[in-house]
C-alpha positions as CSV (number, residue, x, y, z in Angstrom):
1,X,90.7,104.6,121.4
2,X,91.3,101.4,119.5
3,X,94.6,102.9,117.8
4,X,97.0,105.2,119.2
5,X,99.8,106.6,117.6
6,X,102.7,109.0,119.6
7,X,105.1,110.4,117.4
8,X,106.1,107.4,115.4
9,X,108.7,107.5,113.2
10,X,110.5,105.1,111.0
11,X,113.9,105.9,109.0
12,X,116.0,104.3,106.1
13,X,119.4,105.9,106.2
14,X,118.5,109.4,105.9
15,X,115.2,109.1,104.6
16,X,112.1,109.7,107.0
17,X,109.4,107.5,105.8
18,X,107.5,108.2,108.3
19,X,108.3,111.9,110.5
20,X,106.7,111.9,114.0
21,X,103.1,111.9,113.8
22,X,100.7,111.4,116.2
23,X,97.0,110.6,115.7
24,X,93.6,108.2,117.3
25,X,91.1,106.3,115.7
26,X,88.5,105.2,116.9
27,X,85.1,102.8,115.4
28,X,84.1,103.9,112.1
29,X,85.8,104.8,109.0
30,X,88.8,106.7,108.9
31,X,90.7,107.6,105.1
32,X,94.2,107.6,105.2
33,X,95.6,109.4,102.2
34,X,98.8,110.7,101.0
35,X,100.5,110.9,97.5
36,X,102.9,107.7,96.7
37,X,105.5,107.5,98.9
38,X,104.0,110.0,101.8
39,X,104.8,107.1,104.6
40,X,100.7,105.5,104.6
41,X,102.3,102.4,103.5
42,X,104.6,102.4,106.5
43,X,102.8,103.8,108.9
44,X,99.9,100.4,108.8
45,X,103.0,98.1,108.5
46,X,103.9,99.4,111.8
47,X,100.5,99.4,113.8
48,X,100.2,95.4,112.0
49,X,103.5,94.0,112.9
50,X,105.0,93.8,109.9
51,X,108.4,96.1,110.6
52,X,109.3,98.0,113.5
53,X,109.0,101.8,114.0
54,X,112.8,103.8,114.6
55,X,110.9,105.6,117.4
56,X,107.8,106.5,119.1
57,X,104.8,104.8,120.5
58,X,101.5,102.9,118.7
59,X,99.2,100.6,120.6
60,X,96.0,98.6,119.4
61,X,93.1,98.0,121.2
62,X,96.2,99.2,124.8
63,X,98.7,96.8,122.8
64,X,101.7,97.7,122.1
65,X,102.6,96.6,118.6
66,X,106.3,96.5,119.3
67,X,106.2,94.4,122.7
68,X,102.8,92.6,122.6
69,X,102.9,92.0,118.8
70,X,100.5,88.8,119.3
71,X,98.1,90.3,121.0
72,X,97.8,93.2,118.4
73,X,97.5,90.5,115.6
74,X,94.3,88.5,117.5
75,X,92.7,92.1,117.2
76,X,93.6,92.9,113.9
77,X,92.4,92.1,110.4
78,X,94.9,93.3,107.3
79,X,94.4,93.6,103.8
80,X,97.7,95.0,102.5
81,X,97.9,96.3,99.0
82,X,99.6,93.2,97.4
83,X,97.2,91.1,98.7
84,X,99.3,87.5,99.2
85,X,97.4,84.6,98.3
86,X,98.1,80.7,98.2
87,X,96.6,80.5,94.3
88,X,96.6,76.9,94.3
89,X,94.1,76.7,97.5
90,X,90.5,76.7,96.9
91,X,88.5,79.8,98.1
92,X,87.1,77.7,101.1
93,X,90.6,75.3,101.9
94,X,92.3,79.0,102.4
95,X,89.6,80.1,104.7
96,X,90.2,76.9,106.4
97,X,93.0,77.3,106.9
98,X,93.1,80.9,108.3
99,X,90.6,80.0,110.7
100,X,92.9,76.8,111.5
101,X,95.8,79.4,112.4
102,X,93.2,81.7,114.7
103,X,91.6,78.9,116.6
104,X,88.4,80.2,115.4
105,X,85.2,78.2,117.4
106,X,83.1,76.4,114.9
107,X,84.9,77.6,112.3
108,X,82.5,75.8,109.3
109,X,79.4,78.1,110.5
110,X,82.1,81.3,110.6
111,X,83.4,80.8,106.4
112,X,80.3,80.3,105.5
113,X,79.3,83.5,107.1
114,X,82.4,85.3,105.8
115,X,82.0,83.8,102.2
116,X,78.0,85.5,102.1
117,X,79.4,88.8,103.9
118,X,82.1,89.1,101.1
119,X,80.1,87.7,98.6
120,X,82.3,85.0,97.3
121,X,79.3,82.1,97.3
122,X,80.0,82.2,93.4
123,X,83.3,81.4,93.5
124,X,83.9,79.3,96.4
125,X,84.9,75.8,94.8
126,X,87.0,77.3,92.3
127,X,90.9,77.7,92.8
128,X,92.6,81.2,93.8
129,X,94.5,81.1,91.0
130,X,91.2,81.0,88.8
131,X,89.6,83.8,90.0
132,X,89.5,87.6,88.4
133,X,91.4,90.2,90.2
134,X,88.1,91.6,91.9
135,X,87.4,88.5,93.6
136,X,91.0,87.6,94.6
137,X,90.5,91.2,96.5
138,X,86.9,89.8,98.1
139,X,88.9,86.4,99.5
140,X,92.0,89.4,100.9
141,X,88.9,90.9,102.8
142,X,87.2,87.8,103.8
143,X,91.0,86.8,105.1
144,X,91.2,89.8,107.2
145,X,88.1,89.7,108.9
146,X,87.6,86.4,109.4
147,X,88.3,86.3,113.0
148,X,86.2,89.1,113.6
149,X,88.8,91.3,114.6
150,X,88.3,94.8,116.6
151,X,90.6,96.4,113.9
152,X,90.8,96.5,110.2
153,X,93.5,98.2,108.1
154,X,92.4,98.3,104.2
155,X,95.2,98.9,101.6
156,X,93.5,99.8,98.1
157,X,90.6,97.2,99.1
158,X,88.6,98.3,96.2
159,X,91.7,97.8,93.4
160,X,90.3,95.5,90.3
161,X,86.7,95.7,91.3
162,X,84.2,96.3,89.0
163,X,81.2,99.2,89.4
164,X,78.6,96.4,91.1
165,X,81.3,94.8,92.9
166,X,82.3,98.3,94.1
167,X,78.8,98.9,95.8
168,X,79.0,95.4,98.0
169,X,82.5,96.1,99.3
170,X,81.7,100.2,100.2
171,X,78.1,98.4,101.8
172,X,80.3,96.1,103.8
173,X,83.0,98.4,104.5
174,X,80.1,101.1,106.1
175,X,78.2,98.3,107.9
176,X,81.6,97.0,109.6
177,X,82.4,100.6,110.7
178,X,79.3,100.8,112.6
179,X,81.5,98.2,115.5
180,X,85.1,98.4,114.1
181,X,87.8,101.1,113.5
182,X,88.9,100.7,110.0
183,X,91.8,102.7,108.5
184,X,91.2,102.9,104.6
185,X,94.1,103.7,102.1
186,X,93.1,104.3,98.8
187,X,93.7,107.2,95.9
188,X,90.3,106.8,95.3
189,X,88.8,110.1,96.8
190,X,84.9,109.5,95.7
191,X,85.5,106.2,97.9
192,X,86.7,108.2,101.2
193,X,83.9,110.7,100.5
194,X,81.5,107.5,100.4
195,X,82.5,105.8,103.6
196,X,84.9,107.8,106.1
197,X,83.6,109.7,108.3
198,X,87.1,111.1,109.2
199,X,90.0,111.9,107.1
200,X,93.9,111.9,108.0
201,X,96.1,113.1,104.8
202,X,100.2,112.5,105.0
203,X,102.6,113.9,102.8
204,X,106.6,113.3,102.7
205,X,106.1,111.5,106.9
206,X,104.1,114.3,108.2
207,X,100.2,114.5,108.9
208,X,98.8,118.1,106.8
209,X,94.8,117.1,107.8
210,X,93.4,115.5,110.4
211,X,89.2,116.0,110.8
212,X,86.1,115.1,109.8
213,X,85.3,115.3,106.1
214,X,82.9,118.3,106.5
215,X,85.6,119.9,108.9
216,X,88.6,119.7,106.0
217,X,86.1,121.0,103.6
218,X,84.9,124.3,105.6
219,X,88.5,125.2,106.4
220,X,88.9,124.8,102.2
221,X,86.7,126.8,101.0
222,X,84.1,124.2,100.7
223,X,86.5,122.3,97.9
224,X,86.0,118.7,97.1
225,X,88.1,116.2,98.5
226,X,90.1,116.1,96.1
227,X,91.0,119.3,95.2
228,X,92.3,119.7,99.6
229,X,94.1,116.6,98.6
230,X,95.9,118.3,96.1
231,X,96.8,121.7,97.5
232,X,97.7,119.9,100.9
233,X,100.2,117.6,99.0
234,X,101.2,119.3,95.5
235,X,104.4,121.2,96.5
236,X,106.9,119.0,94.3
C-alpha cells in the first residue's frame, strides 16, 4: 500500500477535525470527499507534512510522516488548494528552481517534459503573476510532480479551469493513476465519476464510504454520486 492510515486523529481544543479513521490507497485514483469542514483538508496536511496528527498512525510509501517526514516528502507531489506560487518567477525559473531543491538529474530534459505533460508550452516565458487562474493551477501540478513522485495528493486541481483545459488535466490525472496513487479532493462529483476508480467520503472527522464507485452506488440504490454524497453527509 502506498498510504496507510490507522486511526488518525487530529484535535483543536475540543474540536475533532479529524475523528479516528483508518483507510489504504493504493495506485490509481482515489476521491476524497466530504462537505466543507469534514476534516479532508486535514487529513492530506497530515500524510504531506504540513501539521502533525494528535494521535494515530499514517505512513507513505512504509514512511512514517511524523518521524521520517523527509523521506515522505521525496515520494510525494502536493497540490494544495491555495496553490502558493512565487508570481514574480517565470513559469520555467520556478520549475528550476523546484528541481534545484529535489536534486533532480538533468533537470533541463525533466521541465521541459513537465511543461508538455501539463501543457504549459504556451505560457512558459511569461511571469506567474501574468497568467490566468487555470494556468497558475497547471504550473501547481507541474510543481507537484515534477520529481516524479510515487504519490500525489490533489486539492481542487481542476479550480479556475476552463471546459478544454478540464479535459487535459482529467487525461493527465487518469494516465498518472495508471503508476501512481493519487488522492483527489474536489466538490466536483462529475470529476470523481470521470477519474477515481475508488471513492472515500468524510463527514464531521469520520469516514461514511469507503469502496469502489460502482460498490457505493449498488449499496444506494443505484443513485448518482451525488445524490450518496448528499444523504451520507446532509444531517445538519
Amino acid at each position: 500500500m502506498s498510504i496507510r492510515v490507522e486511526n488518525l486523529k487530529k484535535i483543536y481544543g475540543k474540536q475533532k477535525a479529524v475523528d479516528g479513521i483508518t483507510f489504504n490507497a493504493e495506485p490509481g485514483v482515489l476521491g476524497f470527499l466530504g462537505p466543507n469542514g469534514a476534516g479532508k483538508s486535514t487529513t492530506m496536511k497530515i500524510l504531506t507534512g504540513f501539521i502533525p496528527q494528535t494521535s494515530g498512525k499514517a505512513t507513505v510509501c512504509d514512511f512514517d510522516v511524523s518521524t521520517q517526514s523527509l523521506e515522505v516528502k521525496r515520494n510525494i507531489g502536493y497540490l494544495p488548494e491555495s496553490n502558493a506560487l512565487y508570481l514574480d518567477m517565470y513559469v520555467k525559473e520556478s520549475l528550476a528552481f523546484i528541481a534545484g531543491i529535489h536534486k533532480i538529474h538533468e533537470p533541463e530534459k525533466r521541465i521541459a517534459d513537465i511543461i508538455e505533460m501539463t501543457g504549459l508550452g504556451p505560457e512558459q516565458h511569461k511571469k506567474i503573476g501574468q497568467l490566468s487562474k487555470g494556468y497558475r493551477q497547471r504550473v501547481g501540478l507541474a510543481q507537484a510532480i515534477l520529481h516524479d513522485p510515487q504519490v500525489l495528493i490533489l486539492d481542487e486541481p481542476t479550480s479556475g479551469l476552463d471546459p478544454n483545459q478540464l479535459i487535459g488535466i482529467r487525461q493527465l490525472i487518469l494516465d498518472l493513476g495508471k503508476t501512481k496513487t493519487i488522492i483527489l479532493s474536489t466538490h466536483i462529483m462529475q470529476e470523481v465519476e470521470a477519474v477515481c476508480n475508488h471513492v472515500i467520503i468524510i463527514n464531521k472527522g469520520k469516514i461514511v464510504a469507503n469502496d469502489t464507485l460502482a460498490g457505493l452506488r449498488a449499496k444506494n440504490n443505484g443513485n448518482t454520486l451525488e445524490n450518496v454524497f448528499i444523504s451520507l453527509t446532509n444531517n445538519n
